[in-house]
PDB file of N, CA, C, O and CB in Angstrom:
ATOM      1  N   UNK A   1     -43.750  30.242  40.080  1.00  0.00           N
ATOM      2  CA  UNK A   1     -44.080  31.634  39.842  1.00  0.00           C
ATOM      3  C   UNK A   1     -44.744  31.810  38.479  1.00  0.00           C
ATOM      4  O   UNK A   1     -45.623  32.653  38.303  1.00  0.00           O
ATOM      5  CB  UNK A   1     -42.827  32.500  39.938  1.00  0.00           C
ATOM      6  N   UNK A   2     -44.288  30.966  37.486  1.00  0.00           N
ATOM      7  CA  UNK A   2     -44.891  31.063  36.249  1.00  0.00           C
ATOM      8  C   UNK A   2     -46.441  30.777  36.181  1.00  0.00           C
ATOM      9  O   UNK A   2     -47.098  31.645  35.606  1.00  0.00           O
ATOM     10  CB  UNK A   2     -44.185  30.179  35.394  1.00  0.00           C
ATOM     11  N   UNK A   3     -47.021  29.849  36.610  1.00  0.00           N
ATOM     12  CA  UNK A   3     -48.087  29.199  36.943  1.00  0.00           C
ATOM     13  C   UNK A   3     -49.404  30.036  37.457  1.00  0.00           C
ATOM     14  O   UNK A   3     -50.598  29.990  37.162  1.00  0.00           O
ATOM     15  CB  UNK A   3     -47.622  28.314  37.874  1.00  0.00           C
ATOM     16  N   UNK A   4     -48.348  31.091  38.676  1.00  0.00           N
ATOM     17  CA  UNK A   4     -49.260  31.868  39.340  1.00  0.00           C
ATOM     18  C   UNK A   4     -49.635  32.915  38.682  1.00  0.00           C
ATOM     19  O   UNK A   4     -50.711  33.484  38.863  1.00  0.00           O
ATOM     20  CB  UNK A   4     -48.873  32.237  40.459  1.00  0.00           C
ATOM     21  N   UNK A   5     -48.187  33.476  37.313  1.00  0.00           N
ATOM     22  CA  UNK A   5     -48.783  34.538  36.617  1.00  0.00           C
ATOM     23  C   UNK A   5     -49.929  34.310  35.319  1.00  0.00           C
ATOM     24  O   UNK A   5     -50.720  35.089  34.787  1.00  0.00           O
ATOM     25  CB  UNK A   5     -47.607  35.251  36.136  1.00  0.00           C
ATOM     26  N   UNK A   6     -49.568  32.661  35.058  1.00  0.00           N
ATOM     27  CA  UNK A   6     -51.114  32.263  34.185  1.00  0.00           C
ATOM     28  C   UNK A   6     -51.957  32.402  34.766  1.00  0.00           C
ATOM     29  O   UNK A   6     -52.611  33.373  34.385  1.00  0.00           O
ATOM     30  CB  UNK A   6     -51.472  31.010  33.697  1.00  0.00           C
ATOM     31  N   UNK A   7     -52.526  31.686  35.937  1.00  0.00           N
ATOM     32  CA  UNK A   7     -53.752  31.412  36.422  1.00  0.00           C
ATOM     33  C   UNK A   7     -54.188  33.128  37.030  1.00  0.00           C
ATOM     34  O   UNK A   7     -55.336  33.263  37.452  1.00  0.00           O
ATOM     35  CB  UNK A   7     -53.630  30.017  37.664  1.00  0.00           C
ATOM     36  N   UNK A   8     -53.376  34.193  37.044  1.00  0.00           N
ATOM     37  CA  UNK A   8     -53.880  35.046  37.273  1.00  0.00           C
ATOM     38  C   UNK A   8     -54.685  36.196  35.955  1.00  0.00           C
ATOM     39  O   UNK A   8     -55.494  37.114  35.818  1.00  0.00           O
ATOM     40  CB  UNK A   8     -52.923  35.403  38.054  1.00  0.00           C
ATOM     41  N   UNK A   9     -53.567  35.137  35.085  1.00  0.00           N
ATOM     42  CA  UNK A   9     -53.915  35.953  33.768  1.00  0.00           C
ATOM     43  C   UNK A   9     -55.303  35.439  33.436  1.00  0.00           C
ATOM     44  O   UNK A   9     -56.153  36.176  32.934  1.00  0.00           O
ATOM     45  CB  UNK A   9     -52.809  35.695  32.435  1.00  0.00           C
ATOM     46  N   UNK A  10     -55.569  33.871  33.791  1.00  0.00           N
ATOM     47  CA  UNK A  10     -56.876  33.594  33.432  1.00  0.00           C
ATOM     48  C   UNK A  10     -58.073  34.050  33.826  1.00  0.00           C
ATOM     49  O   UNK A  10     -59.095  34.174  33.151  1.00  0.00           O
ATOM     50  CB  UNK A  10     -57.004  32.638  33.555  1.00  0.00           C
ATOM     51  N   UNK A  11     -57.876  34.312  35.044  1.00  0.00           N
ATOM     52  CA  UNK A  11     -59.016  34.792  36.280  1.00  0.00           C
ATOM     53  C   UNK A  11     -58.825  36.162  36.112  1.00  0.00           C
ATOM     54  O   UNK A  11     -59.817  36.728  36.571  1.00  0.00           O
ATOM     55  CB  UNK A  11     -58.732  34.297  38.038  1.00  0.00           C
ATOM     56  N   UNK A  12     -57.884  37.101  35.595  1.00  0.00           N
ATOM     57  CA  UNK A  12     -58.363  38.647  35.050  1.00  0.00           C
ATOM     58  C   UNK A  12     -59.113  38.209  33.443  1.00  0.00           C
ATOM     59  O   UNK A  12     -60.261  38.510  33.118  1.00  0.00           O
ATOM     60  CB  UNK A  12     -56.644  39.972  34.812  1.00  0.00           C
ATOM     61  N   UNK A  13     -58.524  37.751  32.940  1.00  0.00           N
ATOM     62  CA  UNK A  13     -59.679  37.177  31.505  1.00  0.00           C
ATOM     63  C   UNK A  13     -60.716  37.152  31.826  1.00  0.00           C
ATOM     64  O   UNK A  13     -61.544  37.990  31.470  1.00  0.00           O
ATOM     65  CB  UNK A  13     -59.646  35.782  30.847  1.00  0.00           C
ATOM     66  N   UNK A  14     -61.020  35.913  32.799  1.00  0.00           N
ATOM     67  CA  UNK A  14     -62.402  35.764  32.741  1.00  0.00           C
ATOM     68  C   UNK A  14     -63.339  36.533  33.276  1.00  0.00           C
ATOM     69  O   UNK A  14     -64.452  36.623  32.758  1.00  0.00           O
ATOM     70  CB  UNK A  14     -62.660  34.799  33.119  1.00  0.00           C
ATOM     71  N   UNK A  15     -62.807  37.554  35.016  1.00  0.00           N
ATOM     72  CA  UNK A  15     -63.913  38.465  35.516  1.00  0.00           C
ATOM     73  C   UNK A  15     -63.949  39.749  34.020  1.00  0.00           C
ATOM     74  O   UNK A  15     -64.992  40.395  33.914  1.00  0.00           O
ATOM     75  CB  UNK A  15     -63.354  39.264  37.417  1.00  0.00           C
ATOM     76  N   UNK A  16     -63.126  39.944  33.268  1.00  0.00           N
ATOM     77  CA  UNK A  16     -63.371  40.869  32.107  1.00  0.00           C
ATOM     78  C   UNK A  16     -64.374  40.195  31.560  1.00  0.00           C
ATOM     79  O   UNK A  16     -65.428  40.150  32.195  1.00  0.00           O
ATOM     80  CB  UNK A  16     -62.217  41.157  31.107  1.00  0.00           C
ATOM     81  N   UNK A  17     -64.293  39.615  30.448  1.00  0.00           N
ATOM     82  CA  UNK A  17     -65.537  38.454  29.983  1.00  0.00           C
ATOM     83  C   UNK A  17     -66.306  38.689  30.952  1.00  0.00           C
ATOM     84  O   UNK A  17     -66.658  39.867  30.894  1.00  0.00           O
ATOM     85  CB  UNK A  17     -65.237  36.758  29.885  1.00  0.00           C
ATOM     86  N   UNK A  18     -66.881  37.997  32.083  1.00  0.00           N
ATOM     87  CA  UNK A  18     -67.663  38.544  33.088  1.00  0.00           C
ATOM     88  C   UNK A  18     -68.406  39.259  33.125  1.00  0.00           C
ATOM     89  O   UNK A  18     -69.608  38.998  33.188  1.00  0.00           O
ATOM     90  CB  UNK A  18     -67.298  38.886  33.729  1.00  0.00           C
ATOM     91  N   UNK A  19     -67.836  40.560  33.091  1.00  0.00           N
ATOM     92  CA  UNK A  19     -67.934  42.449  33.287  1.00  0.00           C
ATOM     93  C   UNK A  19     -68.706  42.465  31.832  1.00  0.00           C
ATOM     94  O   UNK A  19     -69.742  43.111  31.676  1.00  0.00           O
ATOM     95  CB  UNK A  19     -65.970  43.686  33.336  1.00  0.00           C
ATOM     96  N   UNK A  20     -68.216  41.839  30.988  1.00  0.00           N
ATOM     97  CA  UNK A  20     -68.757  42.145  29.370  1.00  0.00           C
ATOM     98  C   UNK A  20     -70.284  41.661  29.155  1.00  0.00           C
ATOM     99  O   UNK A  20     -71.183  42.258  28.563  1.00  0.00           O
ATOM    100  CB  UNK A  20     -67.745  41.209  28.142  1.00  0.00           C
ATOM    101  N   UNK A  21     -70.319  40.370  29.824  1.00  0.00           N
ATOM    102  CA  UNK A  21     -71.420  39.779  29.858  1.00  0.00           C
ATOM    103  C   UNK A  21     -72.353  40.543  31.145  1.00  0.00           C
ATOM    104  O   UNK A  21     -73.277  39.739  31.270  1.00  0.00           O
ATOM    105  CB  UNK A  21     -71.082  38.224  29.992  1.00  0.00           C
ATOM    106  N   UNK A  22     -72.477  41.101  31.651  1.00  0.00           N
ATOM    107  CA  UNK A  22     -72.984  41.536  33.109  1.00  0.00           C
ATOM    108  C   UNK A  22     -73.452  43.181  32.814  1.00  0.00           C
ATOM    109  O   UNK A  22     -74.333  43.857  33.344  1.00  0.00           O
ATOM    110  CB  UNK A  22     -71.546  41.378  34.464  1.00  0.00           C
ATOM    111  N   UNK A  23     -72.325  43.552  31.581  1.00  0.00           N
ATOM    112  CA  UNK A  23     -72.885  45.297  31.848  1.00  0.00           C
ATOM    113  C   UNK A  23     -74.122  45.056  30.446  1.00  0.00           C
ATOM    114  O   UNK A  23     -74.255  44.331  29.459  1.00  0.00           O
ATOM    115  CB  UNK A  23     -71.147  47.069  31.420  1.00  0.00           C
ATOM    116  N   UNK A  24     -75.043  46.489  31.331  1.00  0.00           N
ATOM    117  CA  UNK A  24     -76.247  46.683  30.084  1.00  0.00           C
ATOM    118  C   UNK A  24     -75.027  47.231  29.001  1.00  0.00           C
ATOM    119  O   UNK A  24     -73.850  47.481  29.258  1.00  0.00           O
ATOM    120  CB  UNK A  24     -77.866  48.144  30.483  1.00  0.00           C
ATOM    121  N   UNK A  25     -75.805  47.327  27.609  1.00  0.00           N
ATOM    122  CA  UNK A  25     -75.443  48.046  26.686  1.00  0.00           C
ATOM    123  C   UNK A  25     -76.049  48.553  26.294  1.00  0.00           C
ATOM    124  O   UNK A  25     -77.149  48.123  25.950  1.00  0.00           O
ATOM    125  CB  UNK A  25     -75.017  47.772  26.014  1.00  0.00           C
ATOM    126  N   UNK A  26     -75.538  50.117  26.082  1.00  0.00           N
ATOM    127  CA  UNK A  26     -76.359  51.211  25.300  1.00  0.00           C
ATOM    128  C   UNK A  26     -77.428  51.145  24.109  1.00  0.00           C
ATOM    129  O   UNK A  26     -76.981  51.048  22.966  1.00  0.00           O
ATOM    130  CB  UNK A  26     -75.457  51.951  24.786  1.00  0.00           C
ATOM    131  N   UNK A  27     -78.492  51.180  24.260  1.00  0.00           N
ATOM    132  CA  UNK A  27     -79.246  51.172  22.729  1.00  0.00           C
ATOM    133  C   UNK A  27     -79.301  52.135  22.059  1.00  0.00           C
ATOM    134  O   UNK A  27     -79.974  52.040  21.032  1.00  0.00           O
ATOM    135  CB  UNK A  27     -80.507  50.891  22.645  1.00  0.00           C
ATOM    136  N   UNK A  28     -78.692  53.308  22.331  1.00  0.00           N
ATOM    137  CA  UNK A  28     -78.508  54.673  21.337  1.00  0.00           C
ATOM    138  C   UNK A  28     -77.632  54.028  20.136  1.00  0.00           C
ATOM    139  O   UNK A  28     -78.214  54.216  19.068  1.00  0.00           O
ATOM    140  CB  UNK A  28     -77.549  56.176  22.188  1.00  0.00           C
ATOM    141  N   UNK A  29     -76.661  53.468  20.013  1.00  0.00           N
ATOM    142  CA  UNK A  29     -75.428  53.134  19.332  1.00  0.00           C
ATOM    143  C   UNK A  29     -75.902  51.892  18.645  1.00  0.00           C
ATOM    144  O   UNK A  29     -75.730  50.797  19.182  1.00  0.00           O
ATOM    145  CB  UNK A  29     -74.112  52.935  20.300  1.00  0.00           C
ATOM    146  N   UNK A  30     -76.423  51.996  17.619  1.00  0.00           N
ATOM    147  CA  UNK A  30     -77.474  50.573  17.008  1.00  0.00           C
ATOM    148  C   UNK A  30     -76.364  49.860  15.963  1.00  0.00           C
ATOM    149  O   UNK A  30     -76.778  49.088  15.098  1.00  0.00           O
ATOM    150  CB  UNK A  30     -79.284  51.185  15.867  1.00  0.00           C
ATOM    151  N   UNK A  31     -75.166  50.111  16.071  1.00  0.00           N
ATOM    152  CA  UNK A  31     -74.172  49.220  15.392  1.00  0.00           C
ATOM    153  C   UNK A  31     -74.045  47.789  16.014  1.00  0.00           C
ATOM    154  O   UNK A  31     -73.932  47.398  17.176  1.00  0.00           O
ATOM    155  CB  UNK A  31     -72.786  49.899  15.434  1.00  0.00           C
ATOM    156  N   UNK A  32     -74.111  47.116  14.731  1.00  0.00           N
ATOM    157  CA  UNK A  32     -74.060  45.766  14.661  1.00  0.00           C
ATOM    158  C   UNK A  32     -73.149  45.361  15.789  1.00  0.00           C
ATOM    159  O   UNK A  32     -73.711  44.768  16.710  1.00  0.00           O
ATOM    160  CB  UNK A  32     -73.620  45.288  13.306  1.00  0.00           C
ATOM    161  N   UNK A  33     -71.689  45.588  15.913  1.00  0.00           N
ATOM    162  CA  UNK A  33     -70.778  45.139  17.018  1.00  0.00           C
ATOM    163  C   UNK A  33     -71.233  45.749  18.117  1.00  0.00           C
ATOM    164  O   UNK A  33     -70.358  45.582  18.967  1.00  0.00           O
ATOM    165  CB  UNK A  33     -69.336  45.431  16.846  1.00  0.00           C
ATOM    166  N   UNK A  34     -72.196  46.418  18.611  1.00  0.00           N
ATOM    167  CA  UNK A  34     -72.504  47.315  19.997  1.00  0.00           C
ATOM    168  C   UNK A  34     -73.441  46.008  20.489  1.00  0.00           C
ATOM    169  O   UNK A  34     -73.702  46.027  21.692  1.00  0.00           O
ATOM    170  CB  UNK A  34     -73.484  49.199  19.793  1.00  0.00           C
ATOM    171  N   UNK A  35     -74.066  44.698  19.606  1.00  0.00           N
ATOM    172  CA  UNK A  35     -74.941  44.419  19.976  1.00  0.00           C
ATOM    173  C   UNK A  35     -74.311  42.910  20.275  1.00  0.00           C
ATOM    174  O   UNK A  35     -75.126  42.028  20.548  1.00  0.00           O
ATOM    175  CB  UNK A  35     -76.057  44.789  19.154  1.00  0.00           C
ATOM    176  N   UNK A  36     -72.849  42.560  20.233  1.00  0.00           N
ATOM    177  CA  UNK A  36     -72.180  41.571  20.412  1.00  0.00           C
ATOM    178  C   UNK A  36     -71.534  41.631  21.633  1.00  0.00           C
ATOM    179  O   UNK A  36     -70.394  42.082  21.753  1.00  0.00           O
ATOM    180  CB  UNK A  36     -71.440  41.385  19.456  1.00  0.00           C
ATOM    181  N   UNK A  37     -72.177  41.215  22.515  1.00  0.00           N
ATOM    182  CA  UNK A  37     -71.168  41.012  23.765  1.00  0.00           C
ATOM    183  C   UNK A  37     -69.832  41.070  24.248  1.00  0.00           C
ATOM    184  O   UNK A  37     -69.555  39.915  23.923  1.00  0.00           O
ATOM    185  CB  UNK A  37     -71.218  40.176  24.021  1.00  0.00           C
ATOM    186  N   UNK A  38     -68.930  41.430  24.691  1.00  0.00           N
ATOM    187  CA  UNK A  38     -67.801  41.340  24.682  1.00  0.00           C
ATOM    188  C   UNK A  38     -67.100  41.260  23.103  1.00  0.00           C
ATOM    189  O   UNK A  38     -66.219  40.506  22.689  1.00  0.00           O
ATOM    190  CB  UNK A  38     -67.622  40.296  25.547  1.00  0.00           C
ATOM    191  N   UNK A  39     -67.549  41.903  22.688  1.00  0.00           N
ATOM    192  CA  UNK A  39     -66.972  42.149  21.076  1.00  0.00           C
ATOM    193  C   UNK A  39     -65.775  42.809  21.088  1.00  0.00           C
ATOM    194  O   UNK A  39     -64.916  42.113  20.546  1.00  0.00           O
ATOM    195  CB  UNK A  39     -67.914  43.060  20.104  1.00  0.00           C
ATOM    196  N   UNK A  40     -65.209  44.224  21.614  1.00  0.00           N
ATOM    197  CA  UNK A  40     -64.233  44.763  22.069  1.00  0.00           C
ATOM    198  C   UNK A  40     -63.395  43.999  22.505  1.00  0.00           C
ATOM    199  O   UNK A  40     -62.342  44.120  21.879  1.00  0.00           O
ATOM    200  CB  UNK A  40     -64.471  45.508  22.789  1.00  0.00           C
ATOM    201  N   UNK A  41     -63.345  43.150  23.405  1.00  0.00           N
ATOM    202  CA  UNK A  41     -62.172  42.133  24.479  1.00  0.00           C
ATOM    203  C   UNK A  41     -62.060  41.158  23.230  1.00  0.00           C
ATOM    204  O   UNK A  41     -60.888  40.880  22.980  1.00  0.00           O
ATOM    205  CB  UNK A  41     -62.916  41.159  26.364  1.00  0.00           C
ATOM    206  N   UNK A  42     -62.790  40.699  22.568  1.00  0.00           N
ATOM    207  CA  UNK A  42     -62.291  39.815  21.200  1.00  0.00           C
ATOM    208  C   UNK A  42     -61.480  40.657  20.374  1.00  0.00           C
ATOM    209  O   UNK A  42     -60.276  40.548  20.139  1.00  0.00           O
ATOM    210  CB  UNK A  42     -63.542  39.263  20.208  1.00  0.00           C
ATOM    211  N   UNK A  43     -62.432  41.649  19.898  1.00  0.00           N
ATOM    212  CA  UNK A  43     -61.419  42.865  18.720  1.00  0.00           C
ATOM    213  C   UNK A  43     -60.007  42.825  19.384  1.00  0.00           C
ATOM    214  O   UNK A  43     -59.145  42.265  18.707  1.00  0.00           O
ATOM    215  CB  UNK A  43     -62.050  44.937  18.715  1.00  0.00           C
ATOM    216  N   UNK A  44     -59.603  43.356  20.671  1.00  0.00           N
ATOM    217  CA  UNK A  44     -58.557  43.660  20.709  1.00  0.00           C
ATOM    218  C   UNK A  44     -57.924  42.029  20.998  1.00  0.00           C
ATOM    219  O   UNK A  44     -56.718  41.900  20.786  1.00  0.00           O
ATOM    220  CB  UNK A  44     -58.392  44.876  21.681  1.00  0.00           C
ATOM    221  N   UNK A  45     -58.354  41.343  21.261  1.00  0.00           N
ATOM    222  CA  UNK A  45     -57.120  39.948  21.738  1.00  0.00           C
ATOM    223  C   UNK A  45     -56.911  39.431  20.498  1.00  0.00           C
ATOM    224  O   UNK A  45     -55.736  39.103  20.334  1.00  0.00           O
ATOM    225  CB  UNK A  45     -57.684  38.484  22.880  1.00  0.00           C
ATOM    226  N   UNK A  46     -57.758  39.202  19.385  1.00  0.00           N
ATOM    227  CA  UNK A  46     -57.203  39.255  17.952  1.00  0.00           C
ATOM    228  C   UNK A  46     -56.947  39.714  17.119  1.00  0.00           C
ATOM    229  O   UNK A  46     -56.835  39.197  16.008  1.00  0.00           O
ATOM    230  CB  UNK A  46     -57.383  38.982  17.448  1.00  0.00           C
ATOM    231  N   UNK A  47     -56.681  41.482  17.591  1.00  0.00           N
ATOM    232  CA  UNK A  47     -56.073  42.205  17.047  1.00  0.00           C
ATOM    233  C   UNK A  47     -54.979  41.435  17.278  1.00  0.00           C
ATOM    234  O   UNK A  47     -54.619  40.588  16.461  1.00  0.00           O
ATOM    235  CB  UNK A  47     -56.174  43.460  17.346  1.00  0.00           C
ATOM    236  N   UNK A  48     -54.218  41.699  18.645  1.00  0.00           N
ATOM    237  CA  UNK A  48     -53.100  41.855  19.269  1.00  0.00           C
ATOM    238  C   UNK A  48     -52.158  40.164  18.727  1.00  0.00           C
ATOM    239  O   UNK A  48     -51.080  40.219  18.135  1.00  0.00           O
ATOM    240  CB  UNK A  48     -53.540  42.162  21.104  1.00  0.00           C
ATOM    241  N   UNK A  49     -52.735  39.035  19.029  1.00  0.00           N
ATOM    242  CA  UNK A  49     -52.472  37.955  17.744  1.00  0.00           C
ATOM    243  C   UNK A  49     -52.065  38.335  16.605  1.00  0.00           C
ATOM    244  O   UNK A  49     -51.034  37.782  16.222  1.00  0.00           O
ATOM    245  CB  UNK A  49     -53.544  37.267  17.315  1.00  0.00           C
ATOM    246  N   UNK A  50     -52.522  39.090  15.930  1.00  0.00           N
ATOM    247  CA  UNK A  50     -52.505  39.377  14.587  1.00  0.00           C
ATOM    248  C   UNK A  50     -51.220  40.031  14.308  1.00  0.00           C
ATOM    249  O   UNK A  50     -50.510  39.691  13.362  1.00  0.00           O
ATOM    250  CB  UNK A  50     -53.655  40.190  14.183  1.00  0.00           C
ATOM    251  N   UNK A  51     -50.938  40.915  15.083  1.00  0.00           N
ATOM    252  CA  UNK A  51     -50.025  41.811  15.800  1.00  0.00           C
ATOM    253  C   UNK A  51     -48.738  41.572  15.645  1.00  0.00           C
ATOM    254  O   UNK A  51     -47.884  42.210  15.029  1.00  0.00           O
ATOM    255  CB  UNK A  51     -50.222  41.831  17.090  1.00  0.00           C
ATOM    256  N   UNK A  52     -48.650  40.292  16.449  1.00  0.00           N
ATOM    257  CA  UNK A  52     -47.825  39.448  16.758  1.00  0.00           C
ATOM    258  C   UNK A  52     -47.097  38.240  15.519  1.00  0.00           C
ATOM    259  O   UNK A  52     -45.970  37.747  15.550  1.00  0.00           O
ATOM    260  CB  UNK A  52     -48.577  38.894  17.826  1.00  0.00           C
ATOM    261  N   UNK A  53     -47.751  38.108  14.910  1.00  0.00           N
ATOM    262  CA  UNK A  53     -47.642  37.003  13.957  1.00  0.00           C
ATOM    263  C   UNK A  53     -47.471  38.388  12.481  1.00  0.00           C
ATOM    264  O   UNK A  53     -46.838  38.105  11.464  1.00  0.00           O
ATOM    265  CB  UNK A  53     -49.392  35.627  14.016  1.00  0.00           C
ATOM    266  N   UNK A  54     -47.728  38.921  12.551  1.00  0.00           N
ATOM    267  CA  UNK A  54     -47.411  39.550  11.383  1.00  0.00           C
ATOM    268  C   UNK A  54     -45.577  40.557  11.874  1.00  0.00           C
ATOM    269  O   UNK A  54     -44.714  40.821  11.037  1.00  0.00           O
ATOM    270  CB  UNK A  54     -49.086  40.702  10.941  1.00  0.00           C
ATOM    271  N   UNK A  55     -45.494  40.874  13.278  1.00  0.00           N
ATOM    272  CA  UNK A  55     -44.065  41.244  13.275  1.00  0.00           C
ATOM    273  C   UNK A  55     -43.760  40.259  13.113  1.00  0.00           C
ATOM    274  O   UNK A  55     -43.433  40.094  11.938  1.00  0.00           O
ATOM    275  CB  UNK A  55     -43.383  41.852  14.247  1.00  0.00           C
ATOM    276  N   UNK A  56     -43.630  39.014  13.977  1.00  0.00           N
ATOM    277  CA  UNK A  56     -42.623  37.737  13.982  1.00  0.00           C
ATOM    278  C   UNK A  56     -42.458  37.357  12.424  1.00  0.00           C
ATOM    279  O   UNK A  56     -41.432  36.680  12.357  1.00  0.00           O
ATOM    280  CB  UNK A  56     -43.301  36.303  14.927  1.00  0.00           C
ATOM    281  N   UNK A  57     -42.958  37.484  11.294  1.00  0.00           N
ATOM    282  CA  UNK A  57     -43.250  37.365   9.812  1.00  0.00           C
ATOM    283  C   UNK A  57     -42.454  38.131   9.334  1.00  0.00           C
ATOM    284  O   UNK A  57     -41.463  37.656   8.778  1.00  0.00           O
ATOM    285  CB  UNK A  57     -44.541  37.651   9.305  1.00  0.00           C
ATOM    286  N   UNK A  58     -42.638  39.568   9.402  1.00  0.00           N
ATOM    287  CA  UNK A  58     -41.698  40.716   9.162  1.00  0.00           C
ATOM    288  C   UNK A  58     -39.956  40.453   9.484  1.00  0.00           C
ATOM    289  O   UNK A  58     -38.921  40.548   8.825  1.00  0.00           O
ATOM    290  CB  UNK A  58     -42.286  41.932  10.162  1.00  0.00           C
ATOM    291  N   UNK A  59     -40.312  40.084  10.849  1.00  0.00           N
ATOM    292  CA  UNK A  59     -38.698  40.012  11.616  1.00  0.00           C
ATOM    293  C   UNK A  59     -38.227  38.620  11.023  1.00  0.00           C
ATOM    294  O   UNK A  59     -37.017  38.421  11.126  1.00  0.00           O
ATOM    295  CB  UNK A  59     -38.682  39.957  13.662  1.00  0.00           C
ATOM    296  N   UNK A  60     -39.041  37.536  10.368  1.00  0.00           N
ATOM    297  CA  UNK A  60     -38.088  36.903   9.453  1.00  0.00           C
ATOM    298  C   UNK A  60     -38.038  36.869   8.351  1.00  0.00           C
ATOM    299  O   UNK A  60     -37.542  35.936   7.720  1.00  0.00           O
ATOM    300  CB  UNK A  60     -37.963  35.976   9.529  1.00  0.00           C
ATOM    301  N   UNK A  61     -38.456  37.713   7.943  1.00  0.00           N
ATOM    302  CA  UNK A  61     -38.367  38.365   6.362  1.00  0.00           C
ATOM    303  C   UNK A  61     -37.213  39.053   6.271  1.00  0.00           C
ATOM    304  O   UNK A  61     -36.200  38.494   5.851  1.00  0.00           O
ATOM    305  CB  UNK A  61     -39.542  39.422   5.916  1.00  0.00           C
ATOM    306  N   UNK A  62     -37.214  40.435   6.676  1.00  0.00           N
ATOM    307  CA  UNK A  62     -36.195  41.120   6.665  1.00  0.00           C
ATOM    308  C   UNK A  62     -35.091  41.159   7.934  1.00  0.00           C
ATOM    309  O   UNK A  62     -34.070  41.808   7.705  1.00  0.00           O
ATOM    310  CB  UNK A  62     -36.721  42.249   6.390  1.00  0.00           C
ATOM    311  N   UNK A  63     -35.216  40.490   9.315  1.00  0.00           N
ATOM    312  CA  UNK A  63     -33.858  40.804  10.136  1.00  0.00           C
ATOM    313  C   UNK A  63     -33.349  39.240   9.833  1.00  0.00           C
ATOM    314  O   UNK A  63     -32.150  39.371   9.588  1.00  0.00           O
ATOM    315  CB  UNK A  63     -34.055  41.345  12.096  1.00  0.00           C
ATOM    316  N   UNK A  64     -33.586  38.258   9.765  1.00  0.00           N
ATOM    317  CA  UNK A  64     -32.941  36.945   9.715  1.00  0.00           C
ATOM    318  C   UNK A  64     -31.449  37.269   8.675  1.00  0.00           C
ATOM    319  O   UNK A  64     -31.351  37.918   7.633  1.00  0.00           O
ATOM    320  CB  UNK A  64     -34.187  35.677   8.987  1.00  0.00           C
ATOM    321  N   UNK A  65     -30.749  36.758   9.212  1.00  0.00           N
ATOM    322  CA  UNK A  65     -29.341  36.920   8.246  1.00  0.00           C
ATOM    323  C   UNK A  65     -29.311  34.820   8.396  1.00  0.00           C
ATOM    324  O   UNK A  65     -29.541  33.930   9.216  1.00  0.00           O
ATOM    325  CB  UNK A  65     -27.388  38.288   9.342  1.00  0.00           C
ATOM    326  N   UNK A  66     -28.933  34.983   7.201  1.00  0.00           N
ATOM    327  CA  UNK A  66     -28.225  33.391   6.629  1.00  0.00           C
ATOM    328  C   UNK A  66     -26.818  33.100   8.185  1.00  0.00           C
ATOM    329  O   UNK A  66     -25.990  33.731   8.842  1.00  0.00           O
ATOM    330  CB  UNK A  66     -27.045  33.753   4.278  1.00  0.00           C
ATOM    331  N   UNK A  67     -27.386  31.736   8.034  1.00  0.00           N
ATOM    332  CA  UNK A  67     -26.437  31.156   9.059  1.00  0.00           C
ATOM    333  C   UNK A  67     -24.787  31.408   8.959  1.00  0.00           C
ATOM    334  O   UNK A  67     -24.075  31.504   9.959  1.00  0.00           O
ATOM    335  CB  UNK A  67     -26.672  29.648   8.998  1.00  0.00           C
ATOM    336  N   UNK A  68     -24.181  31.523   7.254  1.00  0.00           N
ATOM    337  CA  UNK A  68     -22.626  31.848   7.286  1.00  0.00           C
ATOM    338  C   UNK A  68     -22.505  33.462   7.168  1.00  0.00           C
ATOM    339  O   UNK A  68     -21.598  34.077   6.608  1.00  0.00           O
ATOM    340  CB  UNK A  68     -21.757  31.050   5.929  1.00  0.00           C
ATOM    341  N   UNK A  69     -23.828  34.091   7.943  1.00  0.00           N
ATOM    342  CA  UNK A  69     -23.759  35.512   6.925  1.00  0.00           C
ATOM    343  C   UNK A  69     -21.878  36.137   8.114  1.00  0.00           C
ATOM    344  O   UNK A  69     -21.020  36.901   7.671  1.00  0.00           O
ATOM    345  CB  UNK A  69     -26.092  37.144   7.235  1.00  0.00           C
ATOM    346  N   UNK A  70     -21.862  35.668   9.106  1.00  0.00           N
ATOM    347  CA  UNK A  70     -20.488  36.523   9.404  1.00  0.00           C
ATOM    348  C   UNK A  70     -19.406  36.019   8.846  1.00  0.00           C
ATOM    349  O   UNK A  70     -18.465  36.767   8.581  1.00  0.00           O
ATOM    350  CB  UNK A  70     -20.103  36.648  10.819  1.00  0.00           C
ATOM    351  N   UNK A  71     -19.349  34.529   8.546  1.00  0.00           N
ATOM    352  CA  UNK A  71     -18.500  33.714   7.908  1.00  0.00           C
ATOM    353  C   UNK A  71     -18.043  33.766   6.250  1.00  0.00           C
ATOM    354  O   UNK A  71     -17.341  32.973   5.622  1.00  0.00           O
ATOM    355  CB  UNK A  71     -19.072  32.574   8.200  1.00  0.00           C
ATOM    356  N   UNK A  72     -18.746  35.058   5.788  1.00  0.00           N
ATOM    357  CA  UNK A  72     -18.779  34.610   4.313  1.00  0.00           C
ATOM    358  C   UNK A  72     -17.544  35.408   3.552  1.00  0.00           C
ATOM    359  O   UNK A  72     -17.693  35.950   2.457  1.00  0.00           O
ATOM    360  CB  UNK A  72     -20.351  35.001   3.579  1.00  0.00           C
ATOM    361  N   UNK A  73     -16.098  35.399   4.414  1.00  0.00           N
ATOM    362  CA  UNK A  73     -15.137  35.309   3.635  1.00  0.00           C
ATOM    363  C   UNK A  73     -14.669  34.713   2.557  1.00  0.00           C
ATOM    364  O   UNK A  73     -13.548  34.993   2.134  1.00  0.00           O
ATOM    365  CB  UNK A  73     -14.629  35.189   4.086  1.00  0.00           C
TER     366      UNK A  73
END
């Protein structure tokens, strides 16, 4: 079951990518990232990395308690 929810995750990845590469893009909107392909589906998947690694950072910064912390009679 695990397997099937990767390979599905890959094959929605890639028809996105796909879709990114396939649609025209607007030339009214002359910003530099309007003119990068699938720039958006990057922005957000390394947002969301970023995301991730900066809570997991946080959460052992401040929630980690020391291994004797209940023991420290």
């Amino acid at each position: 079951m695990n397997k099937l929810r990767w390979a599905l995750l890959a094959i929605a990845a890639i028809v996105s990518l796909w879709g990114g590469f396939a649609t025209p893009h607007d030339s009214a909107h002359d910003a530099w990232w309007n003119r990068i392909p699938v720039f958006f589906a990057l922005f957000g998947f390394f947002g969301c990395i970023l995301i991730i690694f900066f809570a997991k950072s946080l959460g052992k910064l401040f929630l980690r308690k020391g291994e004797d912390y209940y023991d420290a009679d």
